[in-house]
N, C-alpha and C positions, 0 to 999 in steps of 0.2 A: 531569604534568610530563615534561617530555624528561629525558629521564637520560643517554641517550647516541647518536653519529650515527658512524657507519662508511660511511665512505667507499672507492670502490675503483676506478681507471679514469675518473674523470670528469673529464673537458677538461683541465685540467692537474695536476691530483690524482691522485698515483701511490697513495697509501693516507695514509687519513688515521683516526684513532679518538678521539671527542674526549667526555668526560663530564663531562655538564653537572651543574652545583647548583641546588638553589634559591636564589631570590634575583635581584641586577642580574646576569647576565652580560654583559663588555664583549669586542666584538671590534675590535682596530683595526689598523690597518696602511697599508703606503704604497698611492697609486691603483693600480689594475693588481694588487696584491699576489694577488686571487682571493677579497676577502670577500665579493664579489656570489656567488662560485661555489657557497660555501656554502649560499646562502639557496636557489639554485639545486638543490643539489642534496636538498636540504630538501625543497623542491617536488616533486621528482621521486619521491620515496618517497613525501609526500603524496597524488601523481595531478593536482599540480598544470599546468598547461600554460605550458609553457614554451620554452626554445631545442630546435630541431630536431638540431643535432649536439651529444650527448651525452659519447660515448666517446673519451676519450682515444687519441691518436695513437701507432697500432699496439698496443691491447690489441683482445680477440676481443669484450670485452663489458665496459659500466660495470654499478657493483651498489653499490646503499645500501641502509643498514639503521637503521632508528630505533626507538629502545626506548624506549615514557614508559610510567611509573608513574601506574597509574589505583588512584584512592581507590574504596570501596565503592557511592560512589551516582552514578559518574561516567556522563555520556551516552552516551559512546563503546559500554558495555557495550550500551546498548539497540540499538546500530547493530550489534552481532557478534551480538546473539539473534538480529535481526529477517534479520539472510545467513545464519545459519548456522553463526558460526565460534567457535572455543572462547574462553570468556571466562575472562581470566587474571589477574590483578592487576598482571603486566605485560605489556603489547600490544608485539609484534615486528612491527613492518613490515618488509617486506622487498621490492625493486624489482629487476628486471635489465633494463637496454638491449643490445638484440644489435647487433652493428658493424650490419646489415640495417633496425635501426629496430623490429625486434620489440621490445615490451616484455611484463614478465613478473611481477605481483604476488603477495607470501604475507603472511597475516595469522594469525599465531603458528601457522606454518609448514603454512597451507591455502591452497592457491589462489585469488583473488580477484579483481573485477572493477577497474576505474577510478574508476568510477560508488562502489565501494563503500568504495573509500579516499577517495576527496574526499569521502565524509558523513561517514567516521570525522575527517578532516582538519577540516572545521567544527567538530567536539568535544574540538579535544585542540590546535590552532594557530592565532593569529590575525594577520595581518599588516600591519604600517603600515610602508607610504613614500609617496613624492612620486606614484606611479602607479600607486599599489593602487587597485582596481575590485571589490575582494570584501569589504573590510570595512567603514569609516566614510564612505568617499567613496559607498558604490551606496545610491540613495534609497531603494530597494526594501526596506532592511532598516530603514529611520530608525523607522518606527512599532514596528518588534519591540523595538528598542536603547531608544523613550522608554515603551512597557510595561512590559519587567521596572526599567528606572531605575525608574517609577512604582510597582511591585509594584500592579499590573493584572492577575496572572496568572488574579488569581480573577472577576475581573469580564471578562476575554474567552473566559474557560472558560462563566461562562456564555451570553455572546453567543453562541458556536459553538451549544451545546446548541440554545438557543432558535431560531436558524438553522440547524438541522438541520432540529429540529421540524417550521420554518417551508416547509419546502423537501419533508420527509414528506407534509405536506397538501397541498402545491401538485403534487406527484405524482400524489396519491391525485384532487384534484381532477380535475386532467386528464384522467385515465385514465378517469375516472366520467362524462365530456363526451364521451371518444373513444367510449366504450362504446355510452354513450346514442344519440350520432346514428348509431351504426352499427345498431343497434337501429331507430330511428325512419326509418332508409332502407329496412329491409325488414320494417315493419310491417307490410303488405298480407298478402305473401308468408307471416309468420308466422301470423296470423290463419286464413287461409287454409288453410294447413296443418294446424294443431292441429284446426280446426274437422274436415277430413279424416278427421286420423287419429282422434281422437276418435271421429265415425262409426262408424269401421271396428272401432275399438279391437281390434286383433291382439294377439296374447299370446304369450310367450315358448315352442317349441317347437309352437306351433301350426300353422305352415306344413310340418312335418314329418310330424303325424296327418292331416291335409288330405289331404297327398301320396297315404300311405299307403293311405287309404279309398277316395282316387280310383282307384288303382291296382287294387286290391282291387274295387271293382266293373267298372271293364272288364274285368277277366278273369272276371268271376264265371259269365257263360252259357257260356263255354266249359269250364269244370273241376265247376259245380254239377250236371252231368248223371250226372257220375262221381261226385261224392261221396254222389248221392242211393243208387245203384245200393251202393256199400262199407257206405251205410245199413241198406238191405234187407239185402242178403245176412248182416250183422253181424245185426240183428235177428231177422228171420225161417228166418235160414239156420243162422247158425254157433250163436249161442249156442243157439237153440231143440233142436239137434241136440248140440249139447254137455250140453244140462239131460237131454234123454232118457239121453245115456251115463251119466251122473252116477246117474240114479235105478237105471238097471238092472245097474250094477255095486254100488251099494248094499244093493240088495236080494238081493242071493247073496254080498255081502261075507264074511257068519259059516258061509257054507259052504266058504268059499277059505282059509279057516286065515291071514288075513294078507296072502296074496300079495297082494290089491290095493288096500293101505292106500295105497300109494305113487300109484297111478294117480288113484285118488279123492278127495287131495288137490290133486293138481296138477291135474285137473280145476275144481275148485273155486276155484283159483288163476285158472284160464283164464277163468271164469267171470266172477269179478269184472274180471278184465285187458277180456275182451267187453263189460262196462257200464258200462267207463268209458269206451273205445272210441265204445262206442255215442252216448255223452252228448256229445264233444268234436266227433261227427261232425254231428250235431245241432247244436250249438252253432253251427257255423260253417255251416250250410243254413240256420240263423237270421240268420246276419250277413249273408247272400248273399242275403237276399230281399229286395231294394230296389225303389224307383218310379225310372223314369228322372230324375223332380223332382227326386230327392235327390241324383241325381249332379252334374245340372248348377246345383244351390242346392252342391253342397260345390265343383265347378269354378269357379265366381265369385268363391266367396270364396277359395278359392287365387290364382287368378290378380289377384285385387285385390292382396292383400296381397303376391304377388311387383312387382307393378307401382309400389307403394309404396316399397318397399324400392331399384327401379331407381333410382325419380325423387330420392331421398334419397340412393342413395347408399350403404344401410347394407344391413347383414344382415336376412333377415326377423325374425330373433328380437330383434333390437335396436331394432327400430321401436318398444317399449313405452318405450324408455329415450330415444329419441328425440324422441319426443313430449314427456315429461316436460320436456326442457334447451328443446324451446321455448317450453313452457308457464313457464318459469323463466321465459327471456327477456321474454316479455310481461308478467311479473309483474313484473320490472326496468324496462321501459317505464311499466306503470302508477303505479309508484313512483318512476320515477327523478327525477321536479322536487323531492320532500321529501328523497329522498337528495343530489341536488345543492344544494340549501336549506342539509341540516344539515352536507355537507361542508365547503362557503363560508363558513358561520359558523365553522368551526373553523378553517378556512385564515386566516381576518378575524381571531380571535383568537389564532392563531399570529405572526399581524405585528406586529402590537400589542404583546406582548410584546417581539417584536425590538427593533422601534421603543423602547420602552421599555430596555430593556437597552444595545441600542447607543447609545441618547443619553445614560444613565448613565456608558457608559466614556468616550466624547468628551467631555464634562465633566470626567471623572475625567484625562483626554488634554492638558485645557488647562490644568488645574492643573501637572499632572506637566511642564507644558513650561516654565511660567512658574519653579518651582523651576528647572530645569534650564537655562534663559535666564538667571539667576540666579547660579548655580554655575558655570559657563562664564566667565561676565562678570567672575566673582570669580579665574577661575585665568587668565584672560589679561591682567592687569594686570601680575602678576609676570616676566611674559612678554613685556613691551615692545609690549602690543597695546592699550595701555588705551584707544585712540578705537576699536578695532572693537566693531564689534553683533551680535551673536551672535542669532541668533531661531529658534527652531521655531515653522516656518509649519502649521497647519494647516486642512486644506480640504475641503468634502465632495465625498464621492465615492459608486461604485456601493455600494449595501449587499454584504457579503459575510460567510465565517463571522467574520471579523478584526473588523467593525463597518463603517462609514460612513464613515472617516476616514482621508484621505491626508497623510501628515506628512514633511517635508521640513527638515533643517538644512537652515540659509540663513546667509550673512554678509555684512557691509557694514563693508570696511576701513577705512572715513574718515566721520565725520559729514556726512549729507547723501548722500553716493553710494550707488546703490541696491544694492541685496541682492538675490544669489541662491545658485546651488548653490556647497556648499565647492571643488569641484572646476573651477569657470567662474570664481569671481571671485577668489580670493584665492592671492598668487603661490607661489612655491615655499617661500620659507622663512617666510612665513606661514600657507601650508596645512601644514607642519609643528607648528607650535604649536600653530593651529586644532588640530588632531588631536590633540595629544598634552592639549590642555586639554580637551577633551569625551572622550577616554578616562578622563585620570585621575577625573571626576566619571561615568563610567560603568561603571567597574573592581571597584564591589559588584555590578555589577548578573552579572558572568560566573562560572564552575563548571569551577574546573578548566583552562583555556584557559593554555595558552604567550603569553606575548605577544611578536612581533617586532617592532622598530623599523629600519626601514634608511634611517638617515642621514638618522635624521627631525631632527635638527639642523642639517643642511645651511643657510647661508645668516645664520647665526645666532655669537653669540661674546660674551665678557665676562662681562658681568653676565645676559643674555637665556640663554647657553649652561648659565651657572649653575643658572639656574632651572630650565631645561629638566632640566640632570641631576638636582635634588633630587626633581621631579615623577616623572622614572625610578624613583627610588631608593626614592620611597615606593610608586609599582604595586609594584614585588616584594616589598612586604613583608608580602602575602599570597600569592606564590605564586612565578612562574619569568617574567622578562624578559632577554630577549636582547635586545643593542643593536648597529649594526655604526655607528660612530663614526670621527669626523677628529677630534673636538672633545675636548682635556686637561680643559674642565670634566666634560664629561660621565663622560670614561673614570675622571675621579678617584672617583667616586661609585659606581662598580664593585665586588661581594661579589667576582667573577672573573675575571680576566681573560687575554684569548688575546691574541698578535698571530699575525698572519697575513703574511707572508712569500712571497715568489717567489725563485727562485735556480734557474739553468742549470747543469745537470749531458747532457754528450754531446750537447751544442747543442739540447738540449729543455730548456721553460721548466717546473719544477715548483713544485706550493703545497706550504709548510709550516705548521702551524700547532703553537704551542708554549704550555702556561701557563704563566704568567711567576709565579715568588716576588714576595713584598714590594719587593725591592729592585730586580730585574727592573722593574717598575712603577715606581719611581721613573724607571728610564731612559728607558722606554717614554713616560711622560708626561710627564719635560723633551724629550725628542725631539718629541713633537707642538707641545709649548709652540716651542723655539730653530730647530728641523732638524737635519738631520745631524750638527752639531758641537753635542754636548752640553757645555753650560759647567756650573760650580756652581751658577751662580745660578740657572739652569734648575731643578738636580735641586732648590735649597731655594724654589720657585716649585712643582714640584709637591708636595712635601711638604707645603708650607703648601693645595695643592689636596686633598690625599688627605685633611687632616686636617678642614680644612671642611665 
């Protein structure tokens, strides 16, 4: 619900701060007085698009602020999760136009985009006049507006599902065909390959021992002549001359009183240090004895599997892993007709269901219109429209997650003359009624929503204007309507009412707007009834209106 709209600087609004009720709010006044401005500047805190000159003449900047009170399970809160911004139980909009044409949004008082006040805008204000394009007249919403009338919600929640589903398969399908023929383009080439590396079957760090061994033998006739020669000497030299010292300081050791325990140890040390020496030297005079065959059987296979690795592309040591994702691949080729098989059957039974589902809710679509053809036909009698035809057309279309069904209000003002959009065929104070008779049989169907009317009686008086305001009177008696009105039937049917006011103060034209008492209201509403000369009989002509 709007609670309240502050106004500041804008076009001929020097400040204005107005707090609204729930219930009819009525705004009326003379032409010109500035009620368009209101709705105007409504819009403008909205994000709505609107007039390009904004700010009043000679301030630095306009600024509106609009405060409505959102209940617990209101939409608007999913639109503050879903940006970012603090969700409050009352939503502060707030707008600045700079003289420059800069504008400037906060949403309980964070910065905010356009884009993200015009979503909170669809959840919190709805608007009807003679040249609204965003609410009953744009076809594009007609199928949303005859769902929730229908209570559909649960039968296109599951159509979405199933078209999801339906849309997951038809992915997976694809992808499983892109795969396959890229696969079956270089079938050759894989075969080919794997048969190769296969072959060769190289193994991880093996290109690295290869290296090494190769290495290691071409150097071996130049350093094996030396390491023979550290052999001997190690063997027949050092230690054999180190074991004689050994034995003959041994044997006169218990004649030295001690002194050469020291020495005859670390011989012994030396000893052993000599035969392992000896053994490592050896070791490698054994690695070092090769056939020229083995060097050039370990050089081919080096250079094979470096050559592998060019042609591929990868590291020597990756070629095992290589192998493996082609050997995948062709296993994907030799399966892929039963995986494309069992895909299609699922894709095939993914549609089926749709198909199912979506013919269910367009069923469920032409039921809900035929009520609603119905309900219409019934609230435009009182309405002075009793020969128009009221119809929800509907037609098939592209499958989508919504369903199959394109739906369209349609009307035909006179028996016999043909029917189309509420907006092409039916004149101005007929597409007022039109609208205001397919709101009120649509007005369960919304949550929370402001509803505005501007001058949706235009065209209209008497007994028809009557009507019009009782059908007012009863929308708000779930929630908040605002009406901007020429019409004494309508404003009489008012829970509130403003008038709105123009008056020159220093040859600038400024708006006022004031709530009027009880009595206020009587005047207000002989004066729409007589004109400027209010007689008695006026004021007991609206009394007799106020009280009807």
């Amino acid at each position: 619900m709007l609670r309240s709209l502050d106004i500041r600087d804008m076009l001929i609004i020097e400040h204005l701060a107005l707090e609204f009720q729930p219930g009819l709010n009525v705004l009326t006044g003379e032409t010109g007085a500035g009620k368009s401005i209101l709705l105007d500047s409504l819009g403008f805190v909205l994000g709505w698009r609107g007039r390009a000159e904004l700010v009043r003449k000679g301030a630095a900047q306009g600024e509106v602020q609009a405060v409505f009170e959102l209940p617990p399970e209101h939409p608007a809160r999913a639109v503050l999760h879903e940006a970012g911004l603090p969700d409050e139980d009352d939503l502060i909009l707030r707008r600045v136009n700079a003289r420059d044409g800069r504008k400037t949004a906060w949403a309980n008082d964070r910065r905010c985009s356009g884009d993200v006040l015009r979503r909170l805008a669809a959840t919190l204000v709805e608007l009807h006049g003679q040249h609204d394009d965003r609410g009953l007249l744009n076809p594009k919403g007609h199928r949303d507006l005859l769902d929730v009338y229908g209570g559909l919600a649960p039968m296109r929640a599951q159509v979405r599902q199933v078209w999801r589903r339906a849309q997951e398969r038809r992915k997976s399908l694809a992808e499983a065909q892109t795969a396959l023929q890229t696969v079956r383009e270089e079938e050759e080439f894989l075969r080919h390959s794997v048969a190769e590396l296969d072959a060769l079957d190289p193994q991880p760090g093996e290109e690295a021992e290869l290296d090494k061994n190769r290495r290691l033998m071409q150097g071996a006739e130049r350093i094996r002549e030396d390491i023979a020669k550290a052999q001997e000497a190690i063997s027949d030299g050092a230690e054999a001359r180190a074991g004689d010292a050994l034995r003959w300081l041994e044997a006169v050791n218990d004649k030295a009183e001690g002194q050469l325990d020291g020495a005859i140890a670390a011989l012994g040390r030396a000893l052993v240090e000599l035969d392992e020496a000896g053994a490592g030297v050896a070791a490698c005079l054994a690695r070092l004895s090769f056939s020229p065959l083995e060097l050039e059987t370990t050089e081919e296979r080096l250079f094979a599997i470096r050559a592998l690795a060019r042609k591929h592309n990868v590291l020597p040591d990756d070629l095992a892993g290589f192998a493996a994702e082609l050997r995948a691949k062709l296993d994907a080729l030799d399966q892929g007709d039963a995986e494309l098989g069992a895909l299609e059957a699922d894709l095939a039974q993914a549609e089926a269901a749709y198909a199912k589902a979506a013919d269910k809710l367009g069923a469920a679509r032409i039921k809900a219109a035929k009520r609603l053809d119905k309900a219409v036909t019934a609230e435009l009698a009182p309405l002075k429209m009793d020969r128009a035809v009221f119809t929800t057309e509907i037609a098939a279309t592209e499958p989508g997650p919504s369903g199959q069904d394109e739906v369209i209000f349609t009307v035909a003002t006179n028996p016999g003359a043909p029917s189309g959009p509420l907006a092409k065929i039916a004149s101005g104070g007929e597409l007022s009624r039109f609208l205001l008779a397919l709101k009120v049989c649509l007005t369960g169907a919304e949550s929370g929503l402001t509803l505005i009317f501007d001058e949706i009686d235009r065209g209209v008086g008497g007994a028809t204007a009557d009507a019009v305001g009782r059908r007012l009177m009863q929308l708000a008696q779930s929630g908040q309507v605002l009406v901007v009105t020429h019409s004494p039937q309508v404003a009489a049917r008012g829970a509130h009412h403003w008038v709105v006011e123009k008056r020159v103060e220093k040859e600038q034209a400024l708006t006022s707007v004031t709530h009027l008492s009880q009595k206020d209201r009587i005047d207000e509403i002989a004066r729409m009834l007589s004109g400027d000369k209010i007689t008695d009989q006026a004021r007991a002509a609206a009394e007799v209106l106020m009280a009807g």
